[in-house]
C-alpha positions as CSV (number, residue, x, y, z in Angstrom):
1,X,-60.6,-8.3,55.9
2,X,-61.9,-6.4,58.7
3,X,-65.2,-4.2,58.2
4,X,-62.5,-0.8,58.6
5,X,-60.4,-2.4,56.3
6,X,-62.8,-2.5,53.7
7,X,-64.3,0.4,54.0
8,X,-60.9,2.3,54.0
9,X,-60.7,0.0,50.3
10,X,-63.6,1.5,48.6
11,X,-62.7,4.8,50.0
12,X,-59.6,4.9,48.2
13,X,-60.9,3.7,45.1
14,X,-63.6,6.3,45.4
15,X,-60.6,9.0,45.6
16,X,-58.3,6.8,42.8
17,X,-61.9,7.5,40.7
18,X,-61.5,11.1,41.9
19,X,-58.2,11.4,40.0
20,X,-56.3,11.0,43.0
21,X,-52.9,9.0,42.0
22,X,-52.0,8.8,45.5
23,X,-54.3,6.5,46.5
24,X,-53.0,3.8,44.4
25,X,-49.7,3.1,47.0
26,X,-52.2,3.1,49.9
27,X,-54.6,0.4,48.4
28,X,-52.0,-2.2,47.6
29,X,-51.2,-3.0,51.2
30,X,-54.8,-2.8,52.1
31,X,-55.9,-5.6,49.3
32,X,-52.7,-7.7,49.3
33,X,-53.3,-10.4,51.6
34,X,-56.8,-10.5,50.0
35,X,-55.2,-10.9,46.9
36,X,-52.9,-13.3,47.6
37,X,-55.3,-15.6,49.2
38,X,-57.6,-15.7,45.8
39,X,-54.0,-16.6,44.0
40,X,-52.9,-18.8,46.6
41,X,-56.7,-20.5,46.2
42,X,-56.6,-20.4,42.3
43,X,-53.3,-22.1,41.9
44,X,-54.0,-24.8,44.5
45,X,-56.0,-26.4,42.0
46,X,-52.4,-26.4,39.7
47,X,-50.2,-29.3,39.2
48,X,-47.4,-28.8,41.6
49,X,-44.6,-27.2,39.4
50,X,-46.7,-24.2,38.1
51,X,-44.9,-22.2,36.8
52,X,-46.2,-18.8,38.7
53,X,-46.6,-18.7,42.2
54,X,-49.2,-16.6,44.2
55,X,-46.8,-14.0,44.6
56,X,-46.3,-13.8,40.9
57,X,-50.2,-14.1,39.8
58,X,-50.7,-11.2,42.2
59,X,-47.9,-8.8,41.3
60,X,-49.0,-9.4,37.6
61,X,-52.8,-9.3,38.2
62,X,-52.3,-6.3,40.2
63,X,-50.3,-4.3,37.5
64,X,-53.1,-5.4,35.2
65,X,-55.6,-3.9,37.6
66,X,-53.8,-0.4,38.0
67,X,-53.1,0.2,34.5
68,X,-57.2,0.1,34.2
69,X,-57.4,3.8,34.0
70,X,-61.1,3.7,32.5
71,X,-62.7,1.5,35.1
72,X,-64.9,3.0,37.5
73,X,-64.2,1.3,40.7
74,X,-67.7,1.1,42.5
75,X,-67.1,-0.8,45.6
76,X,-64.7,-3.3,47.2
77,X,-66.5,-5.9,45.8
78,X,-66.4,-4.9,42.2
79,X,-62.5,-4.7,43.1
80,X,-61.7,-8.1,43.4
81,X,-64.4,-8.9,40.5
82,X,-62.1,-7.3,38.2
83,X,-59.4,-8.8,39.6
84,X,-60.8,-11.9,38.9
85,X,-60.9,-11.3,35.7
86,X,-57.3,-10.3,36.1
87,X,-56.3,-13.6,37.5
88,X,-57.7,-15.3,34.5
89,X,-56.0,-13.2,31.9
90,X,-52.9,-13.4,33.3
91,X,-53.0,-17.4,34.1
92,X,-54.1,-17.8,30.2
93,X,-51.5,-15.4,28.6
94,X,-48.9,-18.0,30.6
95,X,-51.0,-21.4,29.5
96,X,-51.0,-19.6,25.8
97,X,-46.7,-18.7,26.2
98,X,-46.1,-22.6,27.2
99,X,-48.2,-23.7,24.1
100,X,-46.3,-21.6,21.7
101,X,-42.6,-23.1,23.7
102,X,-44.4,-26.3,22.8
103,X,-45.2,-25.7,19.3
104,X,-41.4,-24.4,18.3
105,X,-40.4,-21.9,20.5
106,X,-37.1,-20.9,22.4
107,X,-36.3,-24.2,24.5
108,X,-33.8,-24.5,26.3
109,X,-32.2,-27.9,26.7
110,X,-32.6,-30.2,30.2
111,X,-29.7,-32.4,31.5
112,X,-31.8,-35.6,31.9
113,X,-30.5,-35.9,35.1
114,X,-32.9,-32.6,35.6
115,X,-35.8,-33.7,34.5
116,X,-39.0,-34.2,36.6
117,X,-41.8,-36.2,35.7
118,X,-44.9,-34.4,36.4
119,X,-48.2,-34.7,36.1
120,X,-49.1,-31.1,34.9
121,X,-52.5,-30.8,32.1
122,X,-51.3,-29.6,29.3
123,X,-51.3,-25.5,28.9
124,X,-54.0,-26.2,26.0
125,X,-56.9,-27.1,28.8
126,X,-57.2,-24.0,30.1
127,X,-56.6,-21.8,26.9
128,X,-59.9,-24.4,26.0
129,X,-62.1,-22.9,28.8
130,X,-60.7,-19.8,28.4
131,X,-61.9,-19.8,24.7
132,X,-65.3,-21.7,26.3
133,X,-65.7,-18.8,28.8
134,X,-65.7,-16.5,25.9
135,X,-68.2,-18.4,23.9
136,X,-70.9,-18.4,27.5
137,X,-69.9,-15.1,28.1
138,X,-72.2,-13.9,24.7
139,X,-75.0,-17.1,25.8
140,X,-74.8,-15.9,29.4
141,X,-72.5,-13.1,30.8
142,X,-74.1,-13.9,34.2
143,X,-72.8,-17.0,34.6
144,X,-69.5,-16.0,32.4
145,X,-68.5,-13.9,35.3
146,X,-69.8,-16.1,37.9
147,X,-67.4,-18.9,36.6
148,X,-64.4,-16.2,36.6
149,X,-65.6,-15.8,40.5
150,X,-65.4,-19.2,41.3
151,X,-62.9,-20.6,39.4
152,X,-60.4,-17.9,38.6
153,X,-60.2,-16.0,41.4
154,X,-61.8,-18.9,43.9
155,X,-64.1,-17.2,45.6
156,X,-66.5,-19.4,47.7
157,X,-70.0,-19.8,47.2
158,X,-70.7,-17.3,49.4
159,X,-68.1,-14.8,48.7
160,X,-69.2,-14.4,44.9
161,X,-72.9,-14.5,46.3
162,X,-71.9,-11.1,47.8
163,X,-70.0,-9.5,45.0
164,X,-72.9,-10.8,42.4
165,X,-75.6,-9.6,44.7
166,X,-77.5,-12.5,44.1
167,X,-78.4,-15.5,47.0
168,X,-76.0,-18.3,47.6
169,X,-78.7,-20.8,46.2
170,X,-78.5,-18.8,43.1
171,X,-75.1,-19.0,42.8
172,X,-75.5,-22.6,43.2
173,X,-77.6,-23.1,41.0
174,X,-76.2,-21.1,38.1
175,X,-72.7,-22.9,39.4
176,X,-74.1,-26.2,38.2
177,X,-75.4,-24.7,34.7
178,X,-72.5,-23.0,33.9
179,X,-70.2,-26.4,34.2
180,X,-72.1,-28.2,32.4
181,X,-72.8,-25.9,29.7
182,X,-68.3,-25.5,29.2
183,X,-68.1,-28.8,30.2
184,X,-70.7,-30.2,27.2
185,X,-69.2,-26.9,25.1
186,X,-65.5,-28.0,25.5
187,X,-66.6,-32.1,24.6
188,X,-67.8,-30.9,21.7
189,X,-64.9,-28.8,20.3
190,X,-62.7,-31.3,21.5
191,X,-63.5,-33.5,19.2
């Protein structure tokens, strides 16, 4: 995104914090690509076969974001932070929907012929961290949002440096804590 782009960004959300409703239709071509690219990022670390695409994730992420009337957008950063968070919800709500299918739901019967074999974790995984997430975000919100960053909305080190305001050996460094803490969290209630 190009230094006028962004700039153009937080100056609509400054006037979409003003009240002004149209706004909204001018920021979506502004953040779209931007958008797309943290989808397109997320779900590359998906099984093939996902069941939303990047064009999906940020049509629903985005209608998420928008019906946020009581957030005070304060930046471009804080933007995609929240959209972040956006990302996450969404991809859970859809790992939480294929549990239920898998637990009794509406299914719909496959020819044989049509089936696939795949290699896709199951749905439960990331409801797990997403339960995990919840648990370090009352130990640590810090890192809680950091993770989101990184791993829900696949920011680099770097870009979540920026939006976090912190150095990229910081984010580094809290990078490695977090894992381990949802990774030794999500061991334990596995079991």
């Amino acid at each position: 995104m190009t230094e006028h782009a962004a700039g153009e960004v937080t100056r609509l959300l400054d006037d979409l914090n003003a009240g002004d409703e149209e706004a909204l239709p001018l920021l979506l071509p502004l953040v779209y690509d931007e958008l797309r690219r943290i989808a397109a990022r997320r779900l590359h670390h998906e099984p093939s076969g996902h069941p939303l695409q990047a064009t999906a994730l940020v049509h629903e992420a985005y209608l998420r974001l928008v019906g946020q009337h009581e957030v005070r957008w304060k930046n471009r950063s804080h933007f995609f932070a929240v959209a972040a968070q956006a990302m996450r919800r969404v991809l859970v709500d859809h790992a939480r929907a294929r549990l239920a299918g898998k637990r009794g739901g509406v299914q719909a019967r496959v020819p044989l012929d049509d089936v696939v074999v795949a290699s896709e974790p199951p749905p439960g995984d990331l409801v797990a961290l997403d339960e995990a997430l919840d648990r370090l975000a009352r130990h640590d919100p810090h890192q809680a949002r950091l993770v989101e960053l990184r791993f829900f909305a696949g920011l680099t080190v770097e870009e979540t440096a920026d939006v976090l305001g912190i150095s990229d050996t910081t984010v580094k460094r809290e990078w490695r804590m977090a894992r381990a803490w949802l990774h030794r969290e999500m061991s334990r209630t596995a079991g």
